[in-house]
PALOSE-878679 format. One record per residue (C-alpha): x, y, z; residue in one letter. Coordinates in pm, whole numbers, plus 50000, padded with zeros to 5 digits. Example, Ala and Ser with C-alpha at 12.3 -4.5 7.8 and 13.67 -1.06 7.14 Angstrom:
% PALOSE-878679
512304955050780A
513674989450714S
***
This chain:
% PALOSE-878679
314991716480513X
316461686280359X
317211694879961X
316691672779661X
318011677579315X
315351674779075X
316851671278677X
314641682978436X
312151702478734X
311441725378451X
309511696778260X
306381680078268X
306451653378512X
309491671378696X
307441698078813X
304731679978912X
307281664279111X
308831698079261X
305241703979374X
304791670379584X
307951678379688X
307101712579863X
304441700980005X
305851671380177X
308591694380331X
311391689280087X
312971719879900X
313161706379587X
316431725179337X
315661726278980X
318401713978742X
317351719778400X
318351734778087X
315081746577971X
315461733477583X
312061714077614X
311181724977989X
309551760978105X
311271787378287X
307731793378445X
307211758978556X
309991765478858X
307791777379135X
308511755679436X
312171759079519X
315531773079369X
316511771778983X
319811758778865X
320131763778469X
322921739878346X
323311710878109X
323851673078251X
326741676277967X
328431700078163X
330231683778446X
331631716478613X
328391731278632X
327121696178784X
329721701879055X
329051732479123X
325171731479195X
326201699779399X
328881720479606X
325881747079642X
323331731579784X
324211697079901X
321251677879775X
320591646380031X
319121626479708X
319111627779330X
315701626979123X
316691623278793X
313661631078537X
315941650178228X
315731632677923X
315001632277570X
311911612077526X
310581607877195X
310001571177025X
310061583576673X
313201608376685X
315431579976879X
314841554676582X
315801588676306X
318611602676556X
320031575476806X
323481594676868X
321241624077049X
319531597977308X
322931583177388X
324831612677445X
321901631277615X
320601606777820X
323311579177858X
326021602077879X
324621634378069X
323291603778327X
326731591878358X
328531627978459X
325371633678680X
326041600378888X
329671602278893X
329101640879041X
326501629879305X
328991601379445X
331871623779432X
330011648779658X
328701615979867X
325231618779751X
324361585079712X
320521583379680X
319171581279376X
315531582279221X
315061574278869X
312611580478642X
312971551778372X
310101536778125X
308761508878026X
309991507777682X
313101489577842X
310871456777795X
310591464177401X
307561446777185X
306301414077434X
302911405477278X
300561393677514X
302651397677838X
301401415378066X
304691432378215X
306351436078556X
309871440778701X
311101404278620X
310091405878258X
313121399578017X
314241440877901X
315031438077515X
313921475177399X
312821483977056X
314121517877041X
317311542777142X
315181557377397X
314311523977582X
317841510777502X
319331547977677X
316551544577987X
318211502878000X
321761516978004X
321151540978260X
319681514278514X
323271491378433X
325031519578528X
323001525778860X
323691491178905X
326711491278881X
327991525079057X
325661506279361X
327901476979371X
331381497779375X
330091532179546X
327061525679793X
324751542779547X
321281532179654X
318681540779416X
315141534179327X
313971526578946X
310301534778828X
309581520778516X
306381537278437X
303641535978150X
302361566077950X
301641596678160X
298781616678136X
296581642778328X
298061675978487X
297881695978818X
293881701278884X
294621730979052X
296331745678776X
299641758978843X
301821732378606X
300891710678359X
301451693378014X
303521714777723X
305891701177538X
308221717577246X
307281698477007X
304361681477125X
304421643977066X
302281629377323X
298311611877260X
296091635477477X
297421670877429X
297721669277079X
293991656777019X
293061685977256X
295371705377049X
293131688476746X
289601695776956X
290821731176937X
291851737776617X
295441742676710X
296691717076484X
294721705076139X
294131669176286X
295571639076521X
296951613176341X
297051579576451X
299851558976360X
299171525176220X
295731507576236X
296591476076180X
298111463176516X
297021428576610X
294731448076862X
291021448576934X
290381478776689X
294101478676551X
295661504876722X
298091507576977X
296871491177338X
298691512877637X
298751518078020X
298091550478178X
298321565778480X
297681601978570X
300791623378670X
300251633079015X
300221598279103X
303271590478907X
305421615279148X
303411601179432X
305331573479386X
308801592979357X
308071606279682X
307441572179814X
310801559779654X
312941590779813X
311221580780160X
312101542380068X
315281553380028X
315471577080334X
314281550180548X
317561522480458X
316091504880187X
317761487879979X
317601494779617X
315001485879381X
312811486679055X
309191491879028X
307101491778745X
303671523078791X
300391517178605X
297171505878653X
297751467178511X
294721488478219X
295571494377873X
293771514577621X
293661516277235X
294341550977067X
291141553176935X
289431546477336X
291521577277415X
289411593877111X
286131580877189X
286561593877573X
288241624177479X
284991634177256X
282771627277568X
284831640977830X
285541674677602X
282101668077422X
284001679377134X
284761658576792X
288341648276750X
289981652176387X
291071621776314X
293971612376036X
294821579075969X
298781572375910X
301091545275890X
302861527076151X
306261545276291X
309181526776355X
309781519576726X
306231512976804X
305551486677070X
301591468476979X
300881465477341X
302221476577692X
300731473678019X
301211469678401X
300901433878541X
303081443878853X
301261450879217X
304931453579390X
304921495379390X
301461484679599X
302771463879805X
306011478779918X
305561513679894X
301501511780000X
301291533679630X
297581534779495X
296951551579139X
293891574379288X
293721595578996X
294671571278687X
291041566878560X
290991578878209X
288551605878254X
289821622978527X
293431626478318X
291471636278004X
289301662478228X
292491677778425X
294841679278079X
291741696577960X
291691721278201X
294871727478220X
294801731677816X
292091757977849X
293561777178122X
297001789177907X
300381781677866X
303531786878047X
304451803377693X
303181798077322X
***
């Protein structure tokens, strides 16, 4: 059974990911150090605990199992703490990338799937964004996510790596049948805190800034549910498997959505009322971003089949109801 190294398989999307993995005949080995991850979350395949810091221990899960590709998920990913803390996103994610590409090509690993963001492209108002839009990020997390694609670049041109890029919107949604899902430590993303908000887990959700140069002044963004996210990661390994050359796609559904649409279908879907705080605007913030690219479509026959907005509302919900990997 061909292996795959999955970084940060103990996450959200990562073990999603795992999952798809399994099932499409893959034993997927989780590399994770659990500090915002779940111990629980590793179901599908084997568990390596180890920081991307820590080169030895790199080497020596690569000597183990001799992965045949490299899907690379770890990362810190907040907006707001990258714009109060830059040093932690460029050590963590620029710097834990770099050991963890220099150990794959040393132990002649040399495909590579990347799970990158859209906040490469920064603040464009009124583009609608693909893979040839200019990348001038706003933030240390998009600047980190734009460093890590040079270096891909880069380590291609001198080393053979081949690798596939997804720069992908926000990510909603969880497993409908239950067995992973959405949990962060802290929680900082839309949907599960206003179902935290629905139940009474947290005082209220507060929106930041209402006076974007938006319909209803509020932030406009793309999403697209999670198990079609690693749909596409699958796709990208199988691109990869297949001879293809390396490339960047951008994954969402070309829709964007205020914060306060996410409220108003989060009250219907739930039929619960969301607590609602208005705040200011945080540093970092893009007004608008959304999918204009069809090339993930195209060349990798991808579809978003669960990306509606009600169906990720109804399956976080579910998931939220059903418990936590740990509280």
């Amino acid at each position: 059974m061909t292996k795959i190294l999955v970084t940060g398989g103990a996450g959200y999307i990562g073990s999603h990911a795992c999952k798809m993995l399994a099932r499409a005949g893959y034993e997927p080995v989780t590399f994770d150090n659990v500090s915002t991850g779940w111990e629980d979350a590793v179901k599908f395949g084997p568990f390596e605990r180890g920081d991307l810091l820590d080169r030895a221990r790199l080497d020596e899960v690569f000597a183990t199992h001799c992965p045949a590709t490299v899907m690379h998920f770890a990362a810190y990913s907040d907006v707001g703490e990258s714009m109060r803390d830059p040093a932690k996103y460029w050590r963590n994610n620029v710097l834990g990338s770099l050991n963890l590409i220099e150990a794959a090509v040393d132990a002649g690993c040399l495909n590579f799937v990347f799970s990158s963001t859209c906040a490469t492209y920064g603040d464009q108002d009124g583009v609608v964004l693909d893979e040839e839009c200019v990348q001038a990020p706003i933030n240390a997390y998009g600047a980190s996510k734009r460093a890590i694609e040079d270096m891909l670049d880069n380590f291609g041109q001198t080393h053979g790596l081949r690798h596939v890029i997804f720069r992908y919107f926000n990510v909603a949604g969880a497993d409908p049948e239950g067995e992973v899902g959405e949990f962060h430590r802290p929680e900082t993303h839309l949907i599960p805190l206003m179902l935290d908000a629905i139940e009474g887990q947290r005082p209220a959700l507060t929106i930041y800034g209402t006076d974007y140069d938006t319909p209803d002044g509020t932030c406009v963004r793309d999403y697209v549910h999670v198990l079609d996210l690693v749909d596409a990661h699958v796709r990208g390994l199988k691109w990869l498997e297949d001879g293809k050359g390396s490339r960047v796609f951008n994954l969402g559904t070309g829709k964007g959505f205020s914060v306060r649409q996410v409220v108003e279908h989060s009250s219907i879907v739930t039929n619960r009322e969301v607590p609602v705080n208005e705040g200011e605007r945080r540093p970092g913030d893009a007004v608008a971003l959304v999918s204009g690219s069809t090339r993930a479509e195209q060349e990798l026959g991808w579809r978003p089949e669960r990306s509606t907005l009600e169906t990720m509302i109804a399956d976080a919900w579910r998931w939220h109801q059903s418990g936590h990997y740990e509280r």
